[in-house]
N, C-alpha and C positions, 0 to 999 in steps of 0.2 A: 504494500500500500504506500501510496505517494501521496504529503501533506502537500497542502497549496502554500505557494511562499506566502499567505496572508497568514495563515499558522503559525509559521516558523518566522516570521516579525514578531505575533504576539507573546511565543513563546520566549525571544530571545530579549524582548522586553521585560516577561517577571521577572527570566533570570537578573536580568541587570540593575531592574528596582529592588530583589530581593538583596542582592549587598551592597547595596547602599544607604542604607539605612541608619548606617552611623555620621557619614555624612553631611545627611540632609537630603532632603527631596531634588529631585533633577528635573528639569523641562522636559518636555517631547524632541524638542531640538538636541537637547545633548545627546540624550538616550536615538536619537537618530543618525546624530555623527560617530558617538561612539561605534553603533551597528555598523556601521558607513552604509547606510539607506537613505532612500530619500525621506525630506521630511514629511511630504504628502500621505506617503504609504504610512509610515508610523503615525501621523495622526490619527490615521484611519484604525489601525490597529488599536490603538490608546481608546479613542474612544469606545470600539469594541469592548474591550475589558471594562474598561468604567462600568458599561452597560450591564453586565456579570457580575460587578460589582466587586471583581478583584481589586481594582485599583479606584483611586479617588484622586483627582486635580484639584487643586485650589490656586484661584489666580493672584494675581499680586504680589509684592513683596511680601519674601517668605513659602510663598508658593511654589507649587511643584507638583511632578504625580509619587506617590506614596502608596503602595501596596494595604490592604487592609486584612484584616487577619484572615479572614476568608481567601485572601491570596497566596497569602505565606503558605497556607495547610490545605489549599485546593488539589483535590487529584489531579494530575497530570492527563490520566484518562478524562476524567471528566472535562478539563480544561479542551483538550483534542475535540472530544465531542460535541460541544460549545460551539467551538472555534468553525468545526468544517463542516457542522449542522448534518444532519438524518438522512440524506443521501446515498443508496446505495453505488455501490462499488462501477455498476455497469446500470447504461441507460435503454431498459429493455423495452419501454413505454417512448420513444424519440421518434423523430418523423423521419423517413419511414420507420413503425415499430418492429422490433426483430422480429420473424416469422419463428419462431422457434420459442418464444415468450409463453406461448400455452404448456408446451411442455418439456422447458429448460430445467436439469439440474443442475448447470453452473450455476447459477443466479442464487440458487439456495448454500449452496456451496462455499460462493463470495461472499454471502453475508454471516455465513459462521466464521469464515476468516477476517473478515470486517470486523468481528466483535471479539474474537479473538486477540487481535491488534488494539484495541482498546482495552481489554481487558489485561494484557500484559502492564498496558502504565498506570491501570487503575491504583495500583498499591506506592506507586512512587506520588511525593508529595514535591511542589515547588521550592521547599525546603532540600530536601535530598537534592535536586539537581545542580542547587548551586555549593555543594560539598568541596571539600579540595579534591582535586585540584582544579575543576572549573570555577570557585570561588575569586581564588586570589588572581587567575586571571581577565575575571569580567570585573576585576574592583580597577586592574591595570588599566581597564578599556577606557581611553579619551575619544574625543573627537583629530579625527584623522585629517588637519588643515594641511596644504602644501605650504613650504617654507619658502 
């Protein structure tokens, strides 16, 4: 199974609000140069999560986005599933529909291994992913400006 790169922004977002914490809260802007992405894409993502309610912005001085404890401790599966929404694996129902959609066992097949894949990151928490040694290198991560 292949996450859509809007996933793997979101994901590499908690990672990066998860240690930073001590810190201080970062912008969408940092946390997008650090990624080296665009800003567009990350806001999009940013506010995904707000919406899930991992994370929280506040604007202004002082302000920043800050994980909230439902982010620190959210499954990882759940986060994926969230993120890439109920959609099966293959689009057996598309124009033209596959001729084979009445009586495919693929279809049933891919979505045991769909949940299977989910069900592997159900037990890891957004806490675990940022462990050493990916910890001390997403605390490294700047924004990547040319000199």
């Amino acid at each position: 199974m292949r996450l859509t790169k809007f996933t793997d922004l979101a994901l590499r977002a908690v990672m990066r609000l998860a240690v930073s914490e001590e810190a201080g809260p970062l912008a969408t802007r940092e946390v997008a140069e650090a990624m080296d992405v665009p800003y567009a894409h990350m806001a999009k993502a940013i506010t995904r999560l707000q919406h899930l309610g991992v994370l929280e912005a506040r604007r202004g001085r002082g302000g920043g986005l800050e994980l909230t404890p439902l982010g620190r401790q959210a499954s990882v599966g759940w986060l994926v599933r969230e993120l890439e929404g109920q959609d099966e694996v293959v689009a057996c129902d598309g124009d033209p529909p596959c001729p084979l959609r009445g009586a495919c066992r693929l279809r049933g097949a891919l979505r045991v291994a769909q949940e299977a894949f989910y069900a592997a990151l159900d037990p890891l928490t957004v806490a675990d992913l940022v462990t050493s040694p990916t910890g001390p290198v997403l605390v490294g991560l700047t924004s990547r400006r040319p000199e």
